[in-house]
C-alpha positions in Angstrom: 193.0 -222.0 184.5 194.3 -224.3 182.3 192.9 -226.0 179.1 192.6 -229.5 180.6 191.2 -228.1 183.8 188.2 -227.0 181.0 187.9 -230.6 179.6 187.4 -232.5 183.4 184.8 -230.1 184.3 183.0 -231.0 181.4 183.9 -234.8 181.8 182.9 -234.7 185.3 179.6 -232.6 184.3 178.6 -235.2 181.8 179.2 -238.7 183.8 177.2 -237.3 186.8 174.1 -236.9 184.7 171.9 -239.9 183.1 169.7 -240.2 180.3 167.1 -240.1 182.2 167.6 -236.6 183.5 168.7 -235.4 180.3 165.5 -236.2 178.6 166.7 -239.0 176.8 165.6 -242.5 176.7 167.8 -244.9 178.6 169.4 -247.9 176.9 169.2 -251.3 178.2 172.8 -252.8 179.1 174.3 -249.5 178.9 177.8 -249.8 180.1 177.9 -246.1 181.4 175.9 -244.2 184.0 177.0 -240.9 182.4 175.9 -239.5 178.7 177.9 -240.4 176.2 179.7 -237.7 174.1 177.7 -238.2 171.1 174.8 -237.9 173.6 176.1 -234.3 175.0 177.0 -233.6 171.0 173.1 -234.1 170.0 172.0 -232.0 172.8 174.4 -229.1 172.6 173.9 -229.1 168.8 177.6 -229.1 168.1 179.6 -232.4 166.1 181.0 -235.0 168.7 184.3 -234.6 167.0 183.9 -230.9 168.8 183.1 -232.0 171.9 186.1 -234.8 172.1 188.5 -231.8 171.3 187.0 -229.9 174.5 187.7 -232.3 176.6 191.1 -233.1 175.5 191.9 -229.8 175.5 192.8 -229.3 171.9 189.8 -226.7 171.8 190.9 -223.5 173.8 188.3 -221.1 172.8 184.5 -221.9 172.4 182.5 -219.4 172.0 179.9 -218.4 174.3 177.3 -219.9 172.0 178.8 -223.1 172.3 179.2 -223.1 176.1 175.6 -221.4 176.7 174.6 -225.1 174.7 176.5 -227.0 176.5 175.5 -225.5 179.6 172.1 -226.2 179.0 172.8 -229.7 177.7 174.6 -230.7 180.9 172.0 -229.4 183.3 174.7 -227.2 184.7 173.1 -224.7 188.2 174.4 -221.1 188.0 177.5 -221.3 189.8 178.3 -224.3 187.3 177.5 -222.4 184.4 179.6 -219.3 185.3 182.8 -221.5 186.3 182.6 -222.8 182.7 183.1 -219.6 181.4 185.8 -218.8 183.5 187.9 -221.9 182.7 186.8 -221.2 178.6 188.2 -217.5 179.3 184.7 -216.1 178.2 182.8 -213.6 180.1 179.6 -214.5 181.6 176.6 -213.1 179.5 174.5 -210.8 181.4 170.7 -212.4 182.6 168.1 -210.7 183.0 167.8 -209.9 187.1 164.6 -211.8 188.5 165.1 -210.7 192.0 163.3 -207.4 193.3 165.9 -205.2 195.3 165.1 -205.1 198.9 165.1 -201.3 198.9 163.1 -201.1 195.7 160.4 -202.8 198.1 161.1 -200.5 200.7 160.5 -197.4 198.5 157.5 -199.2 197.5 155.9 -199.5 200.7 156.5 -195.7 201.7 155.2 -194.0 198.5 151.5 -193.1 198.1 150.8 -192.7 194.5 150.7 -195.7 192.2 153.4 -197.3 191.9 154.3 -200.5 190.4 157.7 -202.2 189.3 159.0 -204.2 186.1 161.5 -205.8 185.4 163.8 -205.1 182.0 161.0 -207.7 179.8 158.4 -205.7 181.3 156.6 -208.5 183.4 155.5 -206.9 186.6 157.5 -207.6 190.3 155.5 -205.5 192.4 152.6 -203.2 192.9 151.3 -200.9 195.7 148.0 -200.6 197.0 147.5 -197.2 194.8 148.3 -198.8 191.4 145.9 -201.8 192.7 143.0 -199.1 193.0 143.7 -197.4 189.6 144.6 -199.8 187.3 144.1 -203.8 189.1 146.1 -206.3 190.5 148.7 -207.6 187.6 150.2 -210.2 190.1 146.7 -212.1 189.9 145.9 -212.2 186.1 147.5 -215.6 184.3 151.1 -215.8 184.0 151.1 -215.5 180.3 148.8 -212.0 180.2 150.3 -210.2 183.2 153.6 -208.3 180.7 152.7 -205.3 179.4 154.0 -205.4 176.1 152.1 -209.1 175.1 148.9 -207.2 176.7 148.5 -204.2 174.9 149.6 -205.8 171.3 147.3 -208.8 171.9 144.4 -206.0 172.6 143.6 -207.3 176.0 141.4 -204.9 178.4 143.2 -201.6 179.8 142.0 -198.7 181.6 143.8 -196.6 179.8 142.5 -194.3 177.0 144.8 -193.5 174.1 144.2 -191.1 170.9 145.5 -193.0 168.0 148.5 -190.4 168.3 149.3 -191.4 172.1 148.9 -195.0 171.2 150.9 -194.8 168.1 153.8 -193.1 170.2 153.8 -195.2 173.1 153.9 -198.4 171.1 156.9 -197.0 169.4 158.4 -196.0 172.9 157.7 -199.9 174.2 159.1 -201.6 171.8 162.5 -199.1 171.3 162.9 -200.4 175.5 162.2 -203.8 174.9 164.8 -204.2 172.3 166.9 -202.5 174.3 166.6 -205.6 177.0 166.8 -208.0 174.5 170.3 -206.4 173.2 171.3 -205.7 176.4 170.2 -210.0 177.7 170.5 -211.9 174.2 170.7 -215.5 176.4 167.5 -214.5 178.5 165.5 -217.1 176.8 161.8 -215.9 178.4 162.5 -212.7 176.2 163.4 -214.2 172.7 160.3 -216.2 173.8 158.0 -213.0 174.5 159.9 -211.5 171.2 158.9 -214.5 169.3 155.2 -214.4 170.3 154.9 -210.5 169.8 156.2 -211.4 165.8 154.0 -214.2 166.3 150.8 -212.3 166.8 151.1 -208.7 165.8 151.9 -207.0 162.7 152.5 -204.1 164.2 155.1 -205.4 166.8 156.4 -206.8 163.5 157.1 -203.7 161.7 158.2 -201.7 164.8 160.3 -204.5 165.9 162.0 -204.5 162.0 162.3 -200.6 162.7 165.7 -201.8 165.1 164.9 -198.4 166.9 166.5 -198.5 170.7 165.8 -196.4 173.0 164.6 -196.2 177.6 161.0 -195.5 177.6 161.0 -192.6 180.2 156.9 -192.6 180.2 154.2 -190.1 179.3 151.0 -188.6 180.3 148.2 -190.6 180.1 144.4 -190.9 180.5 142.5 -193.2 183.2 138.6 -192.7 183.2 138.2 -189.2 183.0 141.3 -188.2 184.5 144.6 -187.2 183.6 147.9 -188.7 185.3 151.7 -187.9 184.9 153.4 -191.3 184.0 156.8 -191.2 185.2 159.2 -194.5 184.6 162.5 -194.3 187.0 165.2 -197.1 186.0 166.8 -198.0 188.3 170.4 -199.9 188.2 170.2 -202.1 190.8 168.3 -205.0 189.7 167.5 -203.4 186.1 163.8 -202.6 187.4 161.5 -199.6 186.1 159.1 -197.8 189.0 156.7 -196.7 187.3 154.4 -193.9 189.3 151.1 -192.5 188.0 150.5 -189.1 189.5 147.4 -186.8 188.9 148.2 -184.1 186.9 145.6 -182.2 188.8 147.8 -182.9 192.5 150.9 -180.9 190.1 149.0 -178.6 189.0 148.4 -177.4 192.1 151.7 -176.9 193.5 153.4 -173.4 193.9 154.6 -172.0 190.7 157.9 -171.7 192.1 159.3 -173.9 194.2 157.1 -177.2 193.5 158.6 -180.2 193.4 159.2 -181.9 189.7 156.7 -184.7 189.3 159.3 -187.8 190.0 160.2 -185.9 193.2 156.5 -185.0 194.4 155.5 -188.9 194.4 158.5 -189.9 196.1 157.8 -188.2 199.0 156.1 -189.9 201.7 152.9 -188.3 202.9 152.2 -190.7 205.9 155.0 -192.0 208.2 156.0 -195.2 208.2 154.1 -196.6 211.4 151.1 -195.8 208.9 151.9 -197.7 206.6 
């Protein structure tokens, strides 16, 4: 790809779009249908000066900041957006996956314990009837309260009991994974949004977040009611999801002393067949 071929696309990219669907208020007499560079400059954030070198070519390396900005300013779909980056000879930042695997879903539907899926911000994809039963539907709370991070540092309701040692740890171990993500997806804007609102709100997202500790949170035992349950978190690659399955303790503690099955194993096996299901 050549330099020029860079400065058409974004020619072409900004005469196809209006004020109008740019957000902007549309001139009377206005002699072009397209945005005007300075236009494109204001809602990029860069100097028009900039923006008249990228199209002529005189500009050969923008950074992905820039083109992430520009990106946004023109409107540009997916495919759009990654061909820019391929004629600016920048690699595509990763974004965060918002598509549940189809064979996630099928080891979904064949596993009996609770079982629910996340995605890498923590905002919950999926549940089976068993994590329904033990800890409630997350699908059907509001939008804004249904990630787990934003619940549990905004104190909202949880069946789950906590000494101030298991809470203090499992805070720690949520927020090493969620900056993980965000290191891992800086351009995933509904993250830096969730990050902001965490700083926002909680002082002790603040400090733990200041901490710059990274680390998977692999899960933990944990108490529901009166019971006991084996909290297991599986990543898995495809599609950056977590599985997360709750298993009683009690069910493992009953298994052979030699021989059983390690706890990840023992809920992955399906105990009805899948006509049952």
């Amino acid at each position: 790809m050549t330099v020029n071929e860079l400065g058409a696309a974004l020619r072409a990219w900004r005469d196809r779009l209006s004020p109008a669907e740019a957000g902007l208020k549309a001139e009377p007499r206005r002699r072009t249908p397209g945005l005007r560079r300075d236009e494109v400059a204001r809602l990029a954030g860069i100097s028009v000066d900039y923006v008249v070198l990228l199209e002529q070519g005189r500009a050969a390396t923008p950074s992905p900041q820039v083109l992430t900005t520009l990106a946004r300013a023109l409107r540009l779909s997916d495919p759009e957006r990654a061909h820019l980056f391929r004629l600016a000879g920048r690699a595509l930042p990763a974004a965060l996956p918002s598509v549940l695997p189809p064979s996630v879903r099928r080891l979904l539907d064949h596993i009996d314990a609770a079982v629910a899926v996340f995605n890498a911000r923590w905002d919950p994809m999926a549940t089976n009837a068993g994590w329904t039963d033990l800890l409630g539907d997350p699908l059907a709370r509001a939008e804004q309260e249904r990630n787990i991070a934003w619940r549990h540092f905004a104190g909202l309701p949880s069946r789950i009991v906590r000494t101030s040692k298991e809470e203090s740890g499992f805070e720690e171990a949520l927020v090493a994974d969620l900056r993980r993500s965000y290191g891992k997806y800086p351009h995933d804007q509904e993250l830096a949004a969730l990050v902001a609102r965490l700083n926002d709100s909680s002082e002790r997202f603040q400090d733990l977040w200041r901490a710059q500790r990274v680390a998977a949170y692999y899960g933990e035992r944990k108490t529901i009611g009166i019971d006991d349950y084996h909290c297991d978190i599986l990543p898995i690659e495809l599609g950056d999801v977590r599985v997360v399955i709750y298993t009683p303790v009690k069910v493992v503690n009953a298994l052979p002393a030699s021989g059983g099955l390690p706890v990840a194993d023992l809920a992955l096996v399906p105990t009805r067949s899948p006509r049952e299901s």
